[in-house]
LUMLUMTI-7231 format. One record per residue (C-alpha): residue in one letter; y, z, x. Coordinates in steps of 0.2 Angstrom, whole numbers, padded with zeros to 4 digits, always signed. Last residue first. Layout:
REM residues N
AYZX ...
//
This chain:
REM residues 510
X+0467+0495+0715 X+0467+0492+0697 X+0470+0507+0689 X+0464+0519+0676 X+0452+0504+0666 X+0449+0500+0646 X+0460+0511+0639 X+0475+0510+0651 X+0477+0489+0648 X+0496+0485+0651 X+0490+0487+0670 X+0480+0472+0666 X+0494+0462+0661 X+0505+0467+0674 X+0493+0462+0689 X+0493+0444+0676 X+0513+0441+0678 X+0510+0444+0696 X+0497+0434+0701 X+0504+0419+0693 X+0508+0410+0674 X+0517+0393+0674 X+0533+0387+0666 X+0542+0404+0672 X+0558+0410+0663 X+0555+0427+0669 X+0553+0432+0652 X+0544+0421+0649 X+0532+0422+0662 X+0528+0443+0655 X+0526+0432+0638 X+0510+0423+0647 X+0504+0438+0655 X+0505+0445+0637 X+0494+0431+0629 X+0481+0431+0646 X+0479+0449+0644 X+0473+0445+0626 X+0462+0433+0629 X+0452+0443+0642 X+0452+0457+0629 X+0446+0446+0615 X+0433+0440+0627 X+0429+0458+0631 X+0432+0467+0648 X+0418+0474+0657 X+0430+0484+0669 X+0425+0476+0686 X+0421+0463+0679 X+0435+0455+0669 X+0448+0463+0681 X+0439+0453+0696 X+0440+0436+0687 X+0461+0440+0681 X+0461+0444+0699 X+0453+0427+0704 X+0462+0417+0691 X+0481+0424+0697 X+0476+0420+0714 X+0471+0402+0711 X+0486+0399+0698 X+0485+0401+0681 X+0486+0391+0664 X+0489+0400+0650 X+0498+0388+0639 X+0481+0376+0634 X+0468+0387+0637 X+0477+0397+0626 X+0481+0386+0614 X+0460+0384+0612 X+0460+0402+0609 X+0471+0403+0596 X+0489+0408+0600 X+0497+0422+0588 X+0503+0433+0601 X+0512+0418+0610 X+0526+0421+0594 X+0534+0408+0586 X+0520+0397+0576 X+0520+0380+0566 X+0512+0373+0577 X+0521+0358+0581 X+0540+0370+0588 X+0523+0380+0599 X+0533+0378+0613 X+0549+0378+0609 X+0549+0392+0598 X+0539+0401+0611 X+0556+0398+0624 X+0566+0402+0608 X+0554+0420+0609 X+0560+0421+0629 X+0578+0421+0625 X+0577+0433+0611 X+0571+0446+0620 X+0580+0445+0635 X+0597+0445+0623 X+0587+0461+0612 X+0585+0471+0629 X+0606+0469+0633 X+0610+0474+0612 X+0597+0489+0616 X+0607+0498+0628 X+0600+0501+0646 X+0604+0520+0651 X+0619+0524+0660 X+0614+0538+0673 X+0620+0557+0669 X+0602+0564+0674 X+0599+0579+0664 X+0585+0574+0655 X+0579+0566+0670 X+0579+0582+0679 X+0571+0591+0664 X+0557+0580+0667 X+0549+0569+0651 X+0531+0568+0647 X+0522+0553+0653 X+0519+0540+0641 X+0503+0527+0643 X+0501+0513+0640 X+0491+0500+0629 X+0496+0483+0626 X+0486+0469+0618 X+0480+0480+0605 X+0466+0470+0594 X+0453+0476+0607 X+0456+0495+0603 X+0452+0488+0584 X+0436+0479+0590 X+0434+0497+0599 X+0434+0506+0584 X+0447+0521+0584 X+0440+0539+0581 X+0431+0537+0597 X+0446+0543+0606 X+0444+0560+0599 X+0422+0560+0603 X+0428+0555+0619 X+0440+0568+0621 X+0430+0582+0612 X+0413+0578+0624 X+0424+0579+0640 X+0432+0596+0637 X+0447+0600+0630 X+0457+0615+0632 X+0472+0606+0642 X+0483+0614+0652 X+0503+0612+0653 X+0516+0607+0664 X+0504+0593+0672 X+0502+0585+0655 X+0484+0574+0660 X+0477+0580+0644 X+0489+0590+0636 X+0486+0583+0617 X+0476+0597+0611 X+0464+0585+0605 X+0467+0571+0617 X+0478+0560+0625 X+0489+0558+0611 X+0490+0547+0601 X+0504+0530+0596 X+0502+0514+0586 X+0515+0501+0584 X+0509+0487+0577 X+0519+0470+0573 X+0518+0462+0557 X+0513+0446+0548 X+0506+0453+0532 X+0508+0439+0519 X+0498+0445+0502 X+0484+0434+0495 X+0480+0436+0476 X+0461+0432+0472 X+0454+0433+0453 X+0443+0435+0440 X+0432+0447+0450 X+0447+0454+0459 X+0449+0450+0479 X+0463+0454+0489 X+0468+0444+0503 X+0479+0449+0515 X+0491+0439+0529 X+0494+0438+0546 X+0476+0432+0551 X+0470+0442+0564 X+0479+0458+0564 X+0477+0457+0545 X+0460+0457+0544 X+0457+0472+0558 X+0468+0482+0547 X+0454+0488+0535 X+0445+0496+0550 X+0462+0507+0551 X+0458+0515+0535 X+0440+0514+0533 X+0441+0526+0551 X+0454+0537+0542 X+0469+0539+0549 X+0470+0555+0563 X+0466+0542+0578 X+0484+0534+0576 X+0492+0551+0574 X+0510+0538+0571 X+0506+0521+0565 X+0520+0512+0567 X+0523+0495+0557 X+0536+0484+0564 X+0544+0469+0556 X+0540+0451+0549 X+0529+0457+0537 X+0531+0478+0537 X+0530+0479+0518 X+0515+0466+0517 X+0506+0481+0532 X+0511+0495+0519 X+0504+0488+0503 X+0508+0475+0492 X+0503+0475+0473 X+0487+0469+0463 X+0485+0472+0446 X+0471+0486+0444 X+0477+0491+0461 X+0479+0486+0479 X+0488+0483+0494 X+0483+0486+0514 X+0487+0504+0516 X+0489+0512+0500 X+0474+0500+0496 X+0467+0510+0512 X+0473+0527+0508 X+0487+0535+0517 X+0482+0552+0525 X+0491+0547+0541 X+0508+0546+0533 X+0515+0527+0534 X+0528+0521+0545 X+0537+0505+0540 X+0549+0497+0549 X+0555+0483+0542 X+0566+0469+0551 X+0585+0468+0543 X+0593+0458+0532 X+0584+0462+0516 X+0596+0452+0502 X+0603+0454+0486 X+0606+0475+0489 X+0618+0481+0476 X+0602+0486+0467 X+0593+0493+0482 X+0576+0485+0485 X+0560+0493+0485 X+0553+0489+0469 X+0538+0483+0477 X+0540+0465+0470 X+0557+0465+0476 X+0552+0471+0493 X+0541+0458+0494 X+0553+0444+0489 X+0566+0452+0501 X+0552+0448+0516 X+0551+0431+0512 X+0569+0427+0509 X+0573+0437+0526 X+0561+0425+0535 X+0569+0411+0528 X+0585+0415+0532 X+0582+0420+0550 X+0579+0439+0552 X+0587+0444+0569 X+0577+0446+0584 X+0569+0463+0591 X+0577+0476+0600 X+0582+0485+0588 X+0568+0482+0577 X+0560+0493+0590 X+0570+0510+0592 X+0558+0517+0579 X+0543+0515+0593 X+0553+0524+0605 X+0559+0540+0596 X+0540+0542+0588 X+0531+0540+0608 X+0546+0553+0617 X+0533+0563+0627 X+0535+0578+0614 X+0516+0580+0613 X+0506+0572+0624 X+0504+0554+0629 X+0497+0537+0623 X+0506+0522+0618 X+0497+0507+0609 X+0505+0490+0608 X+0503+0476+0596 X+0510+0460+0603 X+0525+0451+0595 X+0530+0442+0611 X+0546+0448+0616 X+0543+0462+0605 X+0526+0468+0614 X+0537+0462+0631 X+0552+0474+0629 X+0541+0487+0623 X+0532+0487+0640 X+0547+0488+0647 X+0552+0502+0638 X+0539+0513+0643 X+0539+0509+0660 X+0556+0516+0660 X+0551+0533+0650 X+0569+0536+0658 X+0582+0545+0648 X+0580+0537+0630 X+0599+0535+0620 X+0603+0520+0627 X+0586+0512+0618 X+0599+0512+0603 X+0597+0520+0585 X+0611+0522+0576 X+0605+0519+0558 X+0607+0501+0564 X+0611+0492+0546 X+0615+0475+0547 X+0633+0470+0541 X+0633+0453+0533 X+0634+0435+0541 X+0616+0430+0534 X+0624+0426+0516 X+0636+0414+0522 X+0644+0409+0505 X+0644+0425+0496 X+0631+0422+0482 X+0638+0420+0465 X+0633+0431+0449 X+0641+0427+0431 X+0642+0442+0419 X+0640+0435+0401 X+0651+0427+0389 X+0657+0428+0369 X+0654+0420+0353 X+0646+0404+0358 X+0632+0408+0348 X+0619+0408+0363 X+0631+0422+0370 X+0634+0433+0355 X+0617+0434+0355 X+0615+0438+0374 X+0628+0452+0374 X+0618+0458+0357 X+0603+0461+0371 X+0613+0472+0381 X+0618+0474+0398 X+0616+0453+0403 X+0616+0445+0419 X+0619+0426+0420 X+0613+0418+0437 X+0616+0399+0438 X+0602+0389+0447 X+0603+0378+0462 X+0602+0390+0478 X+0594+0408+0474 X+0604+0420+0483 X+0609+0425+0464 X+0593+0432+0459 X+0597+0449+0471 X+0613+0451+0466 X+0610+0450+0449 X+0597+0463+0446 X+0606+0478+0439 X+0617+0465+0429 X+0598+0463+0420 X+0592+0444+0419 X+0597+0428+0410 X+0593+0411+0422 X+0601+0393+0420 X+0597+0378+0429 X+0578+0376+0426 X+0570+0363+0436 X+0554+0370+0437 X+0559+0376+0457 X+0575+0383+0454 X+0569+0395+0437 X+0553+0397+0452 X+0566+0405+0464 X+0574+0417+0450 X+0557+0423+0446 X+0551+0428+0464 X+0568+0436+0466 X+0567+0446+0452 X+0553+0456+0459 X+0555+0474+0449 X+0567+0475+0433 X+0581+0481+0428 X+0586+0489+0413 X+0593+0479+0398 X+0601+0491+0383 X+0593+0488+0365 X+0594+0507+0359 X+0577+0510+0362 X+0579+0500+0381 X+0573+0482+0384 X+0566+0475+0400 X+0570+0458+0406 X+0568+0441+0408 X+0575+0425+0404 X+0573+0408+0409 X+0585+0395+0402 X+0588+0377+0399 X+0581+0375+0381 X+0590+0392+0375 X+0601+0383+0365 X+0590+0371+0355 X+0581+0387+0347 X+0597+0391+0338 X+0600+0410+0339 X+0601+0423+0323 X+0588+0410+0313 X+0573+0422+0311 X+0565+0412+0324 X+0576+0413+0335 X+0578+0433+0334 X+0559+0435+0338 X+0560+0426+0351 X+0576+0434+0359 X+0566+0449+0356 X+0549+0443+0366 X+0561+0435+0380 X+0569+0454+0382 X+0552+0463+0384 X+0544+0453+0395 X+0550+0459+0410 X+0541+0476+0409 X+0525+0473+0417 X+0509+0464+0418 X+0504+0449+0409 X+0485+0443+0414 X+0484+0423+0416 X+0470+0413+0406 X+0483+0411+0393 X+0495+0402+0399 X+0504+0404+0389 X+0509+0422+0382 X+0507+0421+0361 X+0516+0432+0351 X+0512+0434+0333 X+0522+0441+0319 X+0517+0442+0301 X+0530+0448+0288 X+0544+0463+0288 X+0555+0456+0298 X+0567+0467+0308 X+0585+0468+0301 X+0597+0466+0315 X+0609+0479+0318 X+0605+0481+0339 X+0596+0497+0334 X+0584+0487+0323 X+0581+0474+0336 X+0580+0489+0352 X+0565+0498+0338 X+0556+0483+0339 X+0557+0476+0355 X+0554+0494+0361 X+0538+0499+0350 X+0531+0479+0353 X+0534+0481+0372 X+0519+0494+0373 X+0507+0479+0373 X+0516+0470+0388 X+0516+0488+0398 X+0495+0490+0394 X+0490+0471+0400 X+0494+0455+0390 X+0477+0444+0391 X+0487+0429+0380 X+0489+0436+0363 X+0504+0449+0356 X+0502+0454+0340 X+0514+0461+0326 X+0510+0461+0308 X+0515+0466+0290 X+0502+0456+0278 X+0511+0438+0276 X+0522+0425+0277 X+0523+0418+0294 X+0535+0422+0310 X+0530+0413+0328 X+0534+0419+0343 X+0529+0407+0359 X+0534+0415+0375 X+0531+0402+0389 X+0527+0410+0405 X+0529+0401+0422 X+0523+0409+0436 X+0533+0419+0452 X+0523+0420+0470 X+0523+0438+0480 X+0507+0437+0473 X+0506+0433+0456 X+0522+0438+0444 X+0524+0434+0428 X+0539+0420+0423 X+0551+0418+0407 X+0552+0404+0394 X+0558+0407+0376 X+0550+0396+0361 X+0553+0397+0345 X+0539+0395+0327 X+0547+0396+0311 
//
């Protein structure tokens, strides 16, 4: 008797349908799985068989075949493990095939028939809703998560005789709902607040305007200077997830195996802040099966590279794709996944080798040939991708000291947020909410100056031998700098700010 249990493979950050076609036949003792299964999916055939036997049902002794459709699509992972059983179970007679007609199921089965959760449920639950399939069976380890997924009904089940009983009408299993406005929970703050920096004030305005326009921003300064303690005190100026936003970036936790099981929904911007010895598919995504990396962990959020010139140069040349296109491709020779990596970079070094450079408490032991050949660790079409570069003076005591009320975050965030809705406004046809991510041809079109502001933009360009990607760039932060004061059109101001924002390519602009 041939049955037939649908569940989902992952691609991407992107659920597939799989159809799990078991069929039993008279013959030699058997059990093979088709349909390019990878290692894990091979391996379910020791714990399908032993969790059947263990649940008290006799395991058939005659010719089993599993077949994965489509075919052409490689099976990694665990998740197959429960719809291969209950296949095996229908067609021995133990479920009727009509009942499972409505229902996609996935999970992994333990020896003794227990179901263990599973990595990137969310993906799955989304595409039960999208094919039209009302009902999903899953872990309880992972119902939460599936069950912010409008239009389906989650059922999560601890062992697979729970699921028998089920489809036999014989007993129920664990319903999931949603709470009802899932955006009003509590966001976790670890405590950070921009309160808690004494001065550093130029510091934080530039922060103010990288996260007002999601611009990538460089701080350099020697040891202690407060770089690490103000890059994590980003997302806390930055606007909330909306709920699309937060779908996305739940899906690719999910898929990491990153989310907390009574977690169903990432509800705060990433900030991911990877080791300077990190590889570059550690880096970027990677492997024999494709899976995201740092940059798809920090999409809609922060990503801080701390030691910046200490990553390997492969490294960091691999983010030049990203910074430009918000997204990854990898590339396999039968096939290409694309991983959205939408992200704002935080880098931070110090001045030089020593790091004292410029520190008037202490000296620096560098000479000329080390600094440059230190600062040459970074590419200069990379330095070109940084919109903002500054630089961050060590603390005084005195300032340490000083009892004055610092600016809290909550009061940055409200400037923040007003001058990305003014970006939402503009760009509401383009499909883009940040002036970071204009084209050139939109920047001719919003940046436009005033006779001064041209001149010394002109001047800046010459003087320094700025790039066109600089240029371009210095135009997308002057525009935010506007925002922020609410401006409709760009001026000498906003643009002397700009170029101040640029420490690498000048010292001053006199």
């Amino acid at each position: 008797m041939i049955s037939q249990i649908f569940t989902a493979s992952l691609y991407g950050i992107d659920g597939i349908k799989i159809d799990v076609e078991v069929d039993i036949a008279f013959g030699l003792p058997a059990f093979n799985i088709v349909g390019l299964p990878e290692a894990s999916v091979k391996e379910s055939k020791e714990r399908v068989r032993a969790a059947i036997k263990n649940a008290g049902f006799e395991f058939p002794n005659d010719r089993i075949t599993i077949n994965l459709a489509p075919a052409d699509v490689r099976k990694e992972g665990s998740s197959f493990d429960l719809p291969i059983a209950l296949g095996i179970l229908t067609s021995m007679g133990m479920i009727k095939r009509e009942a499972l007609t409505d229902f996609l199921i996935a999970g992994e089965l333990s020896l003794d028939g227990r179901i263990k959760g599973i990595r990137g449920i969310l993906p799955i639950a989304i595409l039960a809703g999208m094919e039209g399939m009302g009902n999903v069976i899953i872990p309880c380890e992972n119902g939460n998560e599936a069950s912010i997924v409008k239009g389906i009904s989650v059922y999560g089940a601890s062992h697979l005789l729970d699921i028998v009983h089920f489809f036999r009408g014989e007993g129920d299993l664990e319903r999931f709902n949603a709470p009802d406005n899932l955006m009003d929970g509590t966001r976790k703050s670890d405590g950070l607040n921009f309160s808690d920096i004494k001065g550093q004030s130029q510091a934080k305005r530039a922060l103010e305007i990288a996260a007002s326009g999601s611009h990538n921003l460089l701080m350099i300064g020697p040891p202690g200077s407060g770089k690490t303690m103000l890059a994590r005190r980003i997302p806390t100026i930055l606007p909330y997830l909306i709920y699309e936003e937060a779908i996305e970036t739940t899906k690719i936790h999910s898929i990491a195996g990153f989310l907390d099981a009574d977690k169903s929904l990432v509800m705060e911007r990433p900030f991911r802040a990877p080791h300077h010895t990190i590889s570059d598919a550690g880096l970027i995504g990677g492997g024999h099966i494709p899976k995201p990396g740092e940059v798809s962990l920090a999409h809609n959020g922060v990503l801080f590279l701390d030691e910046f010139p200490e990553f390997k140069r492969n490294v960091l040349d691999a983010l030049r794709q990203p910074l430009e296109d918000g997204n990854v491709t990898i590339s396999r020779v039968t096939h290409s996944i694309n991983f959205p990596a939408r992200f704002m970079l935080i880098a931070a070094m110090n001045p030089c080798p020593c790091g004292y450079t410029g520190d008037s408490r202490r000296s620096c032991i560098c000479n000329g040939a080390q600094i440059r050949r230190y600062r040459s660790r970074i590419s200069g079409p990379l330095l070109d991708r940084m919109d903002i570069h500054i630089e961050v003076p060590p603390v005084t005591i005195r300032e340490l000291s000083m009892d004055r009320e610092e600016e809290p975050s909550e009061r940055i965030r409200a400037r923040v947020i007003m001058a990305r809705r003014i970006q939402e406004e503009r760009f509401k046809e383009k499909r883009l909410y940040a002036n970071s991510q204009m084209t050139a041809r939109m920047v001719k079109k919003y940046c436009l100056l005033n006779d001064s502001g041209q001149k010394l933009l002109e001047k800046a360009v010459d003087k320094f031998a700025l790039s066109p990607r600089a240029y371009h760039r210095i135009l997308k932060v002057a525009r935010t700098i506007a925002d922020l004061e609410e401006r409709e059109y760009i001026e000498e101001p906003h643009v002397a700010e700009a170029i101040q924002y640029r420490v690498l390519d000048k010292r001053a602009v006199v």
